[in-house]
C-alpha positions as a Markdown table, in Angstrom:
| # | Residue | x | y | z |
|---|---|---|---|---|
| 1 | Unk | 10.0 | 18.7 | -74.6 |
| 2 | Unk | 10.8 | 15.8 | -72.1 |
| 3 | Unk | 12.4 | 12.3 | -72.1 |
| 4 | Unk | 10.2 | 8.9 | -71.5 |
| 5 | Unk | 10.9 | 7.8 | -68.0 |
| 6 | Unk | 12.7 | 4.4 | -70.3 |
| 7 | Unk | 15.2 | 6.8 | -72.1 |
| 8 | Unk | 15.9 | 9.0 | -68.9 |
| 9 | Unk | 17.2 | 5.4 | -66.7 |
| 10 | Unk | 19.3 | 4.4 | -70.1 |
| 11 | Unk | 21.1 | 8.2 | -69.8 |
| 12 | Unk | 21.5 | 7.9 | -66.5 |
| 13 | Unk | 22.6 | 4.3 | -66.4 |
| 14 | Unk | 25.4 | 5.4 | -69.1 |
| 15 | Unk | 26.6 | 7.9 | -66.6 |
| 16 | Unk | 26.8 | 5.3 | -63.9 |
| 17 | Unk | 29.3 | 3.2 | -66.0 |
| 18 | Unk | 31.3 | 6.0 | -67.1 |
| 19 | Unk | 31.5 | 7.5 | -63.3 |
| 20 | Unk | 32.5 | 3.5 | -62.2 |
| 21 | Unk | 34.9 | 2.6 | -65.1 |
| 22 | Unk | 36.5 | 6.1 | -66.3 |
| 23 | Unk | 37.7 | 7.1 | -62.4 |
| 24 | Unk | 39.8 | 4.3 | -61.8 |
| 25 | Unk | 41.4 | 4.8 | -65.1 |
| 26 | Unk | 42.2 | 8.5 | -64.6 |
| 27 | Unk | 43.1 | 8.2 | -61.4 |
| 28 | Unk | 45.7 | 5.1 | -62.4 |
| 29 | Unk | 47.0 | 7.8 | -65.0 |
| 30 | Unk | 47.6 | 10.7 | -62.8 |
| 31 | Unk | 49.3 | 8.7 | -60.4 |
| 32 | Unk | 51.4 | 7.7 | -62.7 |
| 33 | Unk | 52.0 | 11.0 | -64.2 |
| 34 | Unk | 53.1 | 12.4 | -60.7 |
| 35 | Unk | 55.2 | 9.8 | -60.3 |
| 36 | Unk | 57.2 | 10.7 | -63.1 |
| 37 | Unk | 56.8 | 14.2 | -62.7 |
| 38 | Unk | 59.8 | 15.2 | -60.7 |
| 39 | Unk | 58.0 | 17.3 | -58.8 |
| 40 | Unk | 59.0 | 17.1 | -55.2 |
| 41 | Unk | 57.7 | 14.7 | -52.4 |
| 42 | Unk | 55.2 | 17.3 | -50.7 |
| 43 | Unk | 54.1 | 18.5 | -53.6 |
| 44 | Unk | 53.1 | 14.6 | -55.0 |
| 45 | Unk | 51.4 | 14.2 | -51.6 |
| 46 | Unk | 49.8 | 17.6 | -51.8 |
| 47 | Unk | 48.8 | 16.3 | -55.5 |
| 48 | Unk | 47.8 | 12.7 | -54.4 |
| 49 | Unk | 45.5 | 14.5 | -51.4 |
| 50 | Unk | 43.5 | 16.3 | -54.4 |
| 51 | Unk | 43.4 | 13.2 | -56.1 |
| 52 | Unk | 41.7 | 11.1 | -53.4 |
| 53 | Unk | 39.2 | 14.2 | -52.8 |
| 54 | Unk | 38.4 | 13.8 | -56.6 |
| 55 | Unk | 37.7 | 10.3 | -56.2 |
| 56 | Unk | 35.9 | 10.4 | -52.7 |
| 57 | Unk | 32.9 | 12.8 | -54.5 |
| 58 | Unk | 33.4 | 10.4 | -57.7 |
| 59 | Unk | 31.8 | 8.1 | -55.3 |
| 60 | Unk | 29.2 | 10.1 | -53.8 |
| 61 | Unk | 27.5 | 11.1 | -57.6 |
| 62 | Unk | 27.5 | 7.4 | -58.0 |
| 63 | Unk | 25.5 | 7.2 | -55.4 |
| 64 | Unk | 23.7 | 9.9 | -55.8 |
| 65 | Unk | 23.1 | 8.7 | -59.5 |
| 66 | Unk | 22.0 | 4.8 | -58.1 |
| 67 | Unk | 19.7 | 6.6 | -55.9 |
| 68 | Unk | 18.0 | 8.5 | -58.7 |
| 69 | Unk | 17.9 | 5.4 | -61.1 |
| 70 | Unk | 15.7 | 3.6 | -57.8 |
| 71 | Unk | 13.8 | 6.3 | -57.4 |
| 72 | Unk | 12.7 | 6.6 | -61.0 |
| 73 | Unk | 12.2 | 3.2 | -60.9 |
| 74 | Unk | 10.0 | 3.0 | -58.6 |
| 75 | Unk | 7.9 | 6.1 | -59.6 |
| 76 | Unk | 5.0 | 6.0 | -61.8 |
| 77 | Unk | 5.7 | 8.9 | -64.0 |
| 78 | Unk | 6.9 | 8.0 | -67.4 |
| 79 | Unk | 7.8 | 11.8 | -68.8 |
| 80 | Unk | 10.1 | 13.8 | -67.1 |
């Protein structure tokens, strides 16, 4: 069983805008949550340093996701 090459871009466009709208907001939350934690300086930063990994790979599968949707695209297949 297989998805039309149509319904395949629509999933993967809905994973674009929740990779490009939902990371921001989490990461907006979890700052904020630290900040209020009381947990101490170097363990914030520590914290914060995890938090930018997060959103430095958040960036790379929405790339890797753009480049999927062109290639797709592009192709000529229509069931996948």
């Amino acid at each position: 069983m297989g998805v039309t090459k149509k319904e395949l871009l629509k999933l993967i466009d809905e994973a674009i805008d929740l990779e490009e709208k939902s990371i921001p907001v989490y990461r907006k939350h979890l700052d904020t949550a630290l900040f209020w934690s009381g947990l101490p300086t170097g363990e914030r930063r520590q914290l914060n340093i995890y938090l930018n990994v997060l959103a430095k790979e958040s960036g790379k599968h929405f790339a890797r996701l753009t480049a999927l949707k062109e290639k797709i695209e592009k192709g000529e297949k229509d069931v996948y």
